[in-house]
N, C-alpha and C positions, 0 to 999 in steps of 0.2 A: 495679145496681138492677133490679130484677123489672118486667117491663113486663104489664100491665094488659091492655093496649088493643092490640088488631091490626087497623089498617086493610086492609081488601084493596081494593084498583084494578085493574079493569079498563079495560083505552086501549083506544079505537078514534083513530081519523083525527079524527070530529066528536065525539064523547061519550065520557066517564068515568063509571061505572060505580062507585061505590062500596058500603063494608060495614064497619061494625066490629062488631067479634069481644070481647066483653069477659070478662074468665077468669071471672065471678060470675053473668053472667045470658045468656051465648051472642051470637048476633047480636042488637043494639041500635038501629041504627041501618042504614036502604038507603034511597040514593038516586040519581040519574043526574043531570048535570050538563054544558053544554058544555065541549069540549075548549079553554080557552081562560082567561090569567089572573086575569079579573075574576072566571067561575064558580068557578073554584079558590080565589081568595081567599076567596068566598062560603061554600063547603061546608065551607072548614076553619073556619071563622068558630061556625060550628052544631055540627061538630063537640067542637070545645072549649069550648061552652057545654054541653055532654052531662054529666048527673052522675060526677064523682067522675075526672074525663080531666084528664092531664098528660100533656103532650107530652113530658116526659123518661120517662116511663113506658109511652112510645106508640111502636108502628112499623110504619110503610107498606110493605105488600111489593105486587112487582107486578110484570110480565112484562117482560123486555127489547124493547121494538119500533120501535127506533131512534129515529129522529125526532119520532115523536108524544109523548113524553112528553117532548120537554124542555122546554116551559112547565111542567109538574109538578115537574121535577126540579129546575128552578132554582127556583122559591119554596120548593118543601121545604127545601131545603136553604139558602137564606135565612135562613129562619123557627128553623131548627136540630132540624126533625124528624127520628128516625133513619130513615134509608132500605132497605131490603133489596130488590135486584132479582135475581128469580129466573129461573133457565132455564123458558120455556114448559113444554116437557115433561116435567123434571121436577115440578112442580107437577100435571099432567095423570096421571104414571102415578102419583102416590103414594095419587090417589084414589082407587084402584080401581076395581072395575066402577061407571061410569055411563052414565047415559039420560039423556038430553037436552043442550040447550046452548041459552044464550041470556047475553048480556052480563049483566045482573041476578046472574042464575045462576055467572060465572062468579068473579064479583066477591064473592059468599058463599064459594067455593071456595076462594080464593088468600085469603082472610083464616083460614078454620079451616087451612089446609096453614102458615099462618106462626102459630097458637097449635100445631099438634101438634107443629112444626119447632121449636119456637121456641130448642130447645139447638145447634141448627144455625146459626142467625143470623147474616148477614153484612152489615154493614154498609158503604153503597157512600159511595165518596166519589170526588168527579169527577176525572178525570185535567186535569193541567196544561193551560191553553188552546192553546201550542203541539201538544200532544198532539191536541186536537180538530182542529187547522187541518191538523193531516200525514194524519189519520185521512178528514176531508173529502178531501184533496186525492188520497188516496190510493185511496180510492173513485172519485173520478171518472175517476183514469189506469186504472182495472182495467175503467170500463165502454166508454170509449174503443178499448180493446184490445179488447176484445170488439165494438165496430161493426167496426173492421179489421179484424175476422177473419173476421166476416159477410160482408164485402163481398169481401176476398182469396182465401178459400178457394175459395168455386165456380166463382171466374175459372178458378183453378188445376187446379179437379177435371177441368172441361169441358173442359181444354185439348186433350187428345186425341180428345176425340168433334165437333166444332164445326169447319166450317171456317177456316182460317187467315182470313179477310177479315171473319169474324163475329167470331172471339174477338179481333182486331185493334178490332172497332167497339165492345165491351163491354167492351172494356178503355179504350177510352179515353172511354167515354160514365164509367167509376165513378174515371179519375185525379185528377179535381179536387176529388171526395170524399175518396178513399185521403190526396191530397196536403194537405189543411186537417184531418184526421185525424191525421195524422203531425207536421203542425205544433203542433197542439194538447197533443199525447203532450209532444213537446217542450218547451213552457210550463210543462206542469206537471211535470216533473222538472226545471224548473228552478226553479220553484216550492218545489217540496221542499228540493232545495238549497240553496238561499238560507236555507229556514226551520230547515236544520240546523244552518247553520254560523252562525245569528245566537245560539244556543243554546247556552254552554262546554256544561253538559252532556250536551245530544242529539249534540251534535257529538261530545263525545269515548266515549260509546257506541258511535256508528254507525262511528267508526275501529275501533272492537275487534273489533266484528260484522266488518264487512268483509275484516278480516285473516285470517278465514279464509277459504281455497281453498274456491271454488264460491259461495261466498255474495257476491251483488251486492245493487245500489242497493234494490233491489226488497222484499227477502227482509228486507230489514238494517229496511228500514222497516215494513214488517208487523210484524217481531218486535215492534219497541220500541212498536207501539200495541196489539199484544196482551200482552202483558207489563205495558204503560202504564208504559216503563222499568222495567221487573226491578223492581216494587214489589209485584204482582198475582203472579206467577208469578217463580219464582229455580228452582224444582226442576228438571232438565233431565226427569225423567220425566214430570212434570207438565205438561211445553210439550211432551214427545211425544203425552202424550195428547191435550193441546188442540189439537193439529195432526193428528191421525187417524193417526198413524206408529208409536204402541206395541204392541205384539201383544196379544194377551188368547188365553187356552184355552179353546176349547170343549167341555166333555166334560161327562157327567152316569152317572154309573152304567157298566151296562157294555153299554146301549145305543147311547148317543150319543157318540160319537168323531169331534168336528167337527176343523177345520185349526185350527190355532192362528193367527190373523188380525188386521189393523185394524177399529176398527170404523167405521162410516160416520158416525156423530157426530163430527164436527171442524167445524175452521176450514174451509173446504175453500179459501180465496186464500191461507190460509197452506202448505195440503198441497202445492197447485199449485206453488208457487212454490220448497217445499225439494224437489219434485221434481225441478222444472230445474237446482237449483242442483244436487244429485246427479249428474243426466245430466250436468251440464257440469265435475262434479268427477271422474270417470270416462274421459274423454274427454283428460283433464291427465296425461302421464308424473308419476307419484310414489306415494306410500303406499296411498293411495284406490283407483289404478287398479289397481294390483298387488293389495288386497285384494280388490276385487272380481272381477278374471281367476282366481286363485285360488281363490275360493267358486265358481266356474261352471264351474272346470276338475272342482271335485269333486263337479261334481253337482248344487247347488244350484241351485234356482227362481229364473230372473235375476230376476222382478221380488221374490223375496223378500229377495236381495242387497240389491237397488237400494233396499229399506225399512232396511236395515241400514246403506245408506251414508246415509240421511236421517238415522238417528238419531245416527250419528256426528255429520254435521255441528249438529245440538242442542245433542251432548253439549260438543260445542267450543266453542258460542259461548257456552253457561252457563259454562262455564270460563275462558272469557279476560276475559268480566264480572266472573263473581266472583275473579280473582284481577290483574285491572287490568291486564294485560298484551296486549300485543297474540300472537296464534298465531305462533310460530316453529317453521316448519317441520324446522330442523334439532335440535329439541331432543332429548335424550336423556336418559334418567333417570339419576341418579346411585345407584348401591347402597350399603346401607350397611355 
């Protein structure tokens, strides 16, 4: 069915910024509204009193900005409006050259970028609520880790410049920190645990993931809420790009002869994270270790190797997903 009507929203924290876009007579309709689901209730209320608007012929597009749109997203999607949430940015360069900004303003933008888009359209639908609860929880062990490391590293840096009787008194003026830090870490992987294995299906994903060498608790879990279980993303190139590990070619003419590189748009807790599993897949007598001693004996850029062993390990856990098998190391191809 031919949709009509293109809401655009703009979220902030306190206010919503609205706009519809209609194919017959342009913007129709601007208004601002609290962030909050009484005003929401209100403006869809006016909205759909607007001549000639069906909501099966309507759809909302609007910025990903975590948290502040989920009083939006959950009446939307009550209600049974289509949703489309779009990348900030792209939304941002498709406009081309502009002047100015202002909420108002950017609320007309994101509705004409979903009428020009509109054979583009993706409509969102929410991931399972175990997915949100691994997704929270999973976010808070990642900011946790980062207080500890705030607090551990400059113990560690200073250690050789600071008297032994100073760095003795600063280290133990920050261990009851470190040590209610480290307890907390620990709740919540266990936390996660518990919420996998109450789950047949999270749980027998997160076996498959885990089977392969180098990939832990960590890595296993970010996949499955960036994926939203292999239902969002199945392509292994596709979860390389959205992990910042696929190369791209820079070149243009027979000027420009850039390195062929990552690009800096990714996940970056997911980059992080198949990074370690790399370094730690490297470090293992077997296939991995030996490819990579191998690329570096011949010359290769370790750290361009070390992108190479990330993308392996992608390429493996799409595979033991899509083929419901757990990674057998000793497998061997059969010829025919």
């Amino acid at each position: 069915m031919e949709t009509q009507h293109f809401i655009g929203i703009d979220i902030s924290k306190a206010t919503l910024d609205w706009a519809v876009y209609s194919t017959q007579k342009g913007i129709i309709y601007q208004t601002q509204s609290a962030n909050s689901q009484a005003a929401i209730k209100a403006i869809l209320k006016i909205i759909e009193s607007l001549p000639s608007f069906e909501r099966s012929k309507s759809v909302c597009c609007m910025e990903h900005t975590g948290i502040y749109n989920a009083h939006l997203l959950a009446y939307l999607y009550q209600l049974h409006f289509p949703i489309w949430l779009e990348n900030s940015l792209q939304i941002k360069r498709a406009g081309g050259l502009q002047r100015g900004k202002s909420d108002t303003i950017d609320a007309v933008r994101i509705a004409e970028y979903a009428f020009r888009f509109k054979d583009k359209t993706r409509l969102w639908q929410p991931p399972r609520q175990v997915i949100q609860q691994l997704a929270a929880l999973s976010s808070v062990r990642h900011r946790l880790l980062g207080a500890r490391q705030q607090l551990q590293q400059p113990l560690q840096e200073q250690q050789e410049f600071v008297s032994p009787s100073l760095q003795k008194q600063l280290t133990k003026t920050c261990q009851a920190s470190l040590k209610a830090i480290n307890l907390d870490i620990e709740k919540i992987e266990k936390q996660v645990k518990n919420l996998i294995d109450k789950d047949p299906h999270l749980k027998e994903l997160f076996e498959l993931i885990t089977s392969v060498p180098g990939v832990g608790s960590a890595t296993a879990s970010e996949v499955l809420i960036a994926t939203n279980e292999f239902t969002n993303i199945t392509d292994p190139k596709k979860l390389a790009c959205h992990a910042g590990v696929a190369p791209f070619e820079y070149q243009s003419g027979s000027s420009i002869r850039g390195k062929t590189k990552v690009n800096h748009h990714a996940r970056k807790r997911l980059k992080s994270l198949f990074h370690l599993g790399a370094m730690s897949a490297i470090r293992v007598k077997g296939e991995i270790q030996d490819y990579y001693l191998r690329k570096v004996a011949e010359g290769k850029n370790k750290m361009s190797v070390l992108n190479a062993v990330r993308n392996k390990l992608i390429h493996r856990i799409c595979s033991v997903v899509h083929h419901q098998q757990k990674y057998d190391k000793n497998y061997t191809r059969t010829l025919a």
